[in-house]
N, C-alpha and C positions, 0 to 999 in steps of 0.2 A: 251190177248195181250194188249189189251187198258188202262183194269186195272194196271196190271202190268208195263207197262211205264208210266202212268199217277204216279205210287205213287215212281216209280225213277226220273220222272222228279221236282216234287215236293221235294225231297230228295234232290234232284243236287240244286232247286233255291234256298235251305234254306242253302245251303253249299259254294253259291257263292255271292246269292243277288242278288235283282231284278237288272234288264238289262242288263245281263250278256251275253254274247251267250252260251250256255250251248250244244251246238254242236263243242265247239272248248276248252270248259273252260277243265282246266286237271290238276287243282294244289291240289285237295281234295283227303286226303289221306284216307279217312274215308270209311267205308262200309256201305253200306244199309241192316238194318236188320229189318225192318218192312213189314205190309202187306203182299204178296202173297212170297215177298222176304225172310222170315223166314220160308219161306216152300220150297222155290228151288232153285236155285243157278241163275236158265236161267226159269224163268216162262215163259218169251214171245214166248222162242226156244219151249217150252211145248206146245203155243197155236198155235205154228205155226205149229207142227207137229201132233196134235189133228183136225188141219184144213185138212191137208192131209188124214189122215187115215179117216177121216168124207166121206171124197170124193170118197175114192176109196172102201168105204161101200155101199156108193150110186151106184156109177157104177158100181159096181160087182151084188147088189142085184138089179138094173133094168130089165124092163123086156126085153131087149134084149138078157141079159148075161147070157149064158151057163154057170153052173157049171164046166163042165167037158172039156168047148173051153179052151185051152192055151193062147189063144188071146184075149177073153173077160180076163182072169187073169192078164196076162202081161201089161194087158192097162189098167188095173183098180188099179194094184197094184205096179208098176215101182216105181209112182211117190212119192209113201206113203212112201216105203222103202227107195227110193234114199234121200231124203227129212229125216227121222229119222235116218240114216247114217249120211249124211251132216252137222245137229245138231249136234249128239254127239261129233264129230270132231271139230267143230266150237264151242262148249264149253267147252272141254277139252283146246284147243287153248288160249280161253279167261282166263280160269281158270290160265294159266301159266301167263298170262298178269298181270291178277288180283294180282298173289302173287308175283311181282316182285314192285308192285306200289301202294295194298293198305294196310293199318298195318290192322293187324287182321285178313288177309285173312284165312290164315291156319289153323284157329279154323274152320271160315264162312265153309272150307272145308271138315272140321270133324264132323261138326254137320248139316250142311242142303244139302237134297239131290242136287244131281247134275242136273236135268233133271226133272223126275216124283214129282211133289209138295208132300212131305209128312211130316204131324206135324212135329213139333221141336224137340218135344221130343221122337216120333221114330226115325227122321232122327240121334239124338242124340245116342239111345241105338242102330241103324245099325252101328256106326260113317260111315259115306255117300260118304267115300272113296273108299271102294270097294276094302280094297285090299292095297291100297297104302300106303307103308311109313310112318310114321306122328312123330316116336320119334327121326328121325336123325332132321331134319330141314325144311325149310320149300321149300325147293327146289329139295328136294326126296320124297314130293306128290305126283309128275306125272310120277316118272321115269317108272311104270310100265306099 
């Protein structure tokens, strides 16, 4: 995650210039295709649900945790699931944002996965859509 916003935030100051607020700036129409961002759409949403499921590996495989208790499961692994549920949603979400506001999005959406970091050029030969859309326009990427 650190990486990954470090090399958006670096992105955003070369796009606005020093002393910007770059928590409020919002006139760059450009996309980020470098670093960890040529390989996923949401790296951070990646690191943040990699931190989850770390955790509910740990508490599940502690020594208190029954395999076969329902309740060591449900408390070890709610939070992993609800947590990579809430991502995908919350980047699909941005994803519609994205292609309303930055040019190029719609390729950025055919070629780099959405979620799971993967090369360029397999997210390329999967096109990283999954399904959706991509020769009507650029606004029947998410209908599905």
């Amino acid at each position: 995650q650190l990486v990954a916003d470090t090399q958006m935030a670096n992105f955003r100051r070369k796009q606005y210039g020093e002393g910007v607020n770059l928590d409020t700036a919002t006139s760059s129409k450009k996309c980020f295709r470098g670093g960890l961002w040529s390989w996923s759409r949401h790296p951070n949403y990646f690191g943040e649900v990699c931190f989850w499921w770390g955790q509910a590996f740990i508490a599940y495989a502690g020594p208190d945790s029954k395999v076969t208790d329902v309740t060591s499961f449900s408390a070890a692994w709610t939070g992993a699931i609800v947590m990579l549920i809430f991502f995908r949603i919350s980047a699909r979400l941005m994803d519609q944002r994205q292609l309303k506001h930055r040019e190029g999005y719609a390729v950025v959406m055919k070629e780099v996965s959405g979620l799971v970091p993967l090369p360029p050029f397999l997210g390329r030969l999967m096109n990283c859509n999954f399904g959706a859309k991509t020769q009507v326009g650029e606004e029947s990427l998410l209908e599905n």
